[in-house]
C-alpha positions as CSV (number, residue, x, y, z in Angstrom):
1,X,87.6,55.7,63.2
2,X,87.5,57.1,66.4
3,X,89.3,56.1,69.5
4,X,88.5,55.2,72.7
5,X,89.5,58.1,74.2
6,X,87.2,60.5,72.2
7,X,84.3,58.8,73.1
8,X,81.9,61.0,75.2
9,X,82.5,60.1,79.2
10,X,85.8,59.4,78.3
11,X,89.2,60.1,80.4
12,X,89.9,62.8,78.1
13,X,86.5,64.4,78.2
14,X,86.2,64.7,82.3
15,X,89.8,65.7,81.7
16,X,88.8,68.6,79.5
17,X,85.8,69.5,81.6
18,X,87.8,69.9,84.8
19,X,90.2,72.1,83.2
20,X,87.6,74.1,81.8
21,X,85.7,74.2,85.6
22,X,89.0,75.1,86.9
23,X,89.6,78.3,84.9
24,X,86.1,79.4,85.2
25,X,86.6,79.0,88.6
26,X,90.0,80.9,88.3
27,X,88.1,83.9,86.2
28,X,85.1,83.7,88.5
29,X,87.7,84.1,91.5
30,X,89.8,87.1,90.1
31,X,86.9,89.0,89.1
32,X,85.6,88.5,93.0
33,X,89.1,89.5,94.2
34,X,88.8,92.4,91.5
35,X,85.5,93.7,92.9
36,X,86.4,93.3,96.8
37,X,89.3,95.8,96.2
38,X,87.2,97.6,94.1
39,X,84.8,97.9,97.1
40,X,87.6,99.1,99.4
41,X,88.9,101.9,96.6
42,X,85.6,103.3,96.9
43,X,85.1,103.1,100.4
44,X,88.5,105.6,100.6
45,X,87.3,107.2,97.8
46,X,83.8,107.9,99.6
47,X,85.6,109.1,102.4
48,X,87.6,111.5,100.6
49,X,85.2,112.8,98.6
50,X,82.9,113.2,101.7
51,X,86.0,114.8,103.7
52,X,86.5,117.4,100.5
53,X,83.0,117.9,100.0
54,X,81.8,118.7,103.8
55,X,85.2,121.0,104.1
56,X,84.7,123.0,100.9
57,X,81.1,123.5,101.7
58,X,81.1,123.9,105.3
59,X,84.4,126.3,105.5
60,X,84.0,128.2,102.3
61,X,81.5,130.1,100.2
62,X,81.6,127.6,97.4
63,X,78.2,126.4,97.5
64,X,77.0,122.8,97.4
65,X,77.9,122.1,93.6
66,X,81.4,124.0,93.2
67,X,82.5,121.6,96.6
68,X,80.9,118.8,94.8
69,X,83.4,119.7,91.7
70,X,86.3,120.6,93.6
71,X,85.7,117.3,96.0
72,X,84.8,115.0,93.2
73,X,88.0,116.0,91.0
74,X,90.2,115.6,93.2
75,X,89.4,112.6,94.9
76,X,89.3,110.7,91.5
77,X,92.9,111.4,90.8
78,X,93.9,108.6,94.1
79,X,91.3,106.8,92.6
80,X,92.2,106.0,89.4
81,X,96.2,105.6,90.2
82,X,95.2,103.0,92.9
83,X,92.7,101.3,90.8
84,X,94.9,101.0,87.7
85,X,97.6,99.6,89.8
86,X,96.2,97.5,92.6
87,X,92.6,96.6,91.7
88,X,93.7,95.7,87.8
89,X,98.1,95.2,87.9
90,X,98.2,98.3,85.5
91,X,101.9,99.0,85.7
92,X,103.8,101.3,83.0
93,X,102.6,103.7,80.9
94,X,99.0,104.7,81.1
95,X,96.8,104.4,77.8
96,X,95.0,107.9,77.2
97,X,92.5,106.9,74.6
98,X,92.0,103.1,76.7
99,X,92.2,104.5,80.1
100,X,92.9,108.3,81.2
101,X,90.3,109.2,78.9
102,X,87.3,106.6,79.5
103,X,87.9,107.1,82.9
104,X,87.7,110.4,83.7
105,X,84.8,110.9,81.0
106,X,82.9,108.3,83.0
107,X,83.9,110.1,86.2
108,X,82.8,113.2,84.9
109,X,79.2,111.5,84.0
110,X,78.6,110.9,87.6
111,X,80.5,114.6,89.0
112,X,77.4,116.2,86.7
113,X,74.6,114.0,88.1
114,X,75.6,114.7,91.8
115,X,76.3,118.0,91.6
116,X,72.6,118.5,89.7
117,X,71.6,116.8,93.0
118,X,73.6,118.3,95.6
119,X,72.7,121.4,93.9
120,X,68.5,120.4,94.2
121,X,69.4,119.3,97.4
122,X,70.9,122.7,98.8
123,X,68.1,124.9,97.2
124,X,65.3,122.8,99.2
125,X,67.0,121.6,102.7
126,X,70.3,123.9,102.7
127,X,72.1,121.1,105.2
128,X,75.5,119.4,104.9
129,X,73.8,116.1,105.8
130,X,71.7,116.1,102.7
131,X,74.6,117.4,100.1
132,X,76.4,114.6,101.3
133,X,73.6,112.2,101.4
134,X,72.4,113.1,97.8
135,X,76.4,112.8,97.1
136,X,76.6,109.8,97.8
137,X,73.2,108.6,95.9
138,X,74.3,109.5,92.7
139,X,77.6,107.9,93.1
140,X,76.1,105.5,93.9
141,X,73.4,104.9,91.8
142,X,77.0,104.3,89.0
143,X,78.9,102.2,91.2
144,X,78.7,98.6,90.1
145,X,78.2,100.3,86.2
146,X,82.0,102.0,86.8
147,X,82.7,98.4,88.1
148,X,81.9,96.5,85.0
149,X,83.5,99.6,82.8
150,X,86.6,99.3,84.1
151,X,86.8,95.4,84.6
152,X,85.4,94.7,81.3
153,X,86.9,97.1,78.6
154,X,89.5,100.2,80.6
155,X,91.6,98.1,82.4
156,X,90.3,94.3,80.4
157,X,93.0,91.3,80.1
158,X,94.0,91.6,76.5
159,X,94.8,88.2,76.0
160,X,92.7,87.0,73.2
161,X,91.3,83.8,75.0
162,X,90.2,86.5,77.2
163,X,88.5,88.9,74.5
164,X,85.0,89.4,74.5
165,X,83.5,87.9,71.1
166,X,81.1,89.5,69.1
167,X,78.2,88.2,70.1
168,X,78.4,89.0,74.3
């Protein structure tokens, strides 16, 4: 026999359904708060690069794709430290197989497309402008990608209410 308070439309049903609205709301509201810092790591990260890139290419004899390396590299080492800690809480010790690694392989993806298309870019126009322009295209062209990387398996809430199930 069932009572009266398991009966659909009951207390303990709009009970259960707020709670449920309210964490969802909750997730939904982290995960904007996650992304708007996210967004203001890579506008410093943009500036850096852009900063690195311009001075290695316009005050050395690099070329177009070794600034793009140089600049790229070391502009994602501020990166990563300030996303791990103030986009995502990461505090502690830093998982290399969960985090260092995943990271920098996925930084590394997008240093080889944009230095292909700096480098296609300096053999047809030669100009600063476009390195940087096609620079910042192939960023990004990843961005929201790295986003949903790093919010949904690098830097992911372990909790297991919070684990992705098989079938998402």
């Amino acid at each position: 026999v069932r009572s009266r308070s398991h009966r659909p439309g009951s207390d303990m049903d709009r009970r259960t359904a707020m709670v449920a609205n309210a964490l969802t709301t909750r997730a939904t509201s982290v995960r904007v708060h996650r992304l708007l810092r996210f967004t203001a790591v890579s506008g410093m990260s943009i500036v850096l690069t852009q900063v690195l890139l311009q001075s290695f290419y316009g005050l050395t004899s690099l070329g177009a794709a070794w600034s793009n390396i140089l600049a790229v590299g070391l502009s994602a080492i501020p990166a990563y430290l300030i996303l791990r800690r103030w986009v995502w809480g990461r505090v502690g010790n830093h998982s290399v197989t969960r985090e260092v690694l995943p990271f920098w392989a996925y930084t590394f993806l997008g240093l080889a497309l944009s230095t292909v298309v700096v480098a296609a870019v300096e053999d047809r126009w030669q100009s600063a402008l476009a390195v940087s322009l096609a620079n910042l295209a192939a960023f990004g062209a990843l961005w929201i990608t790295k986003f949903v990387l790093l919010e949904r398996w690098l830097f992911a809430d372990r909790t297991v209410s919070e684990r992705p199930s098989a079938d998402q």
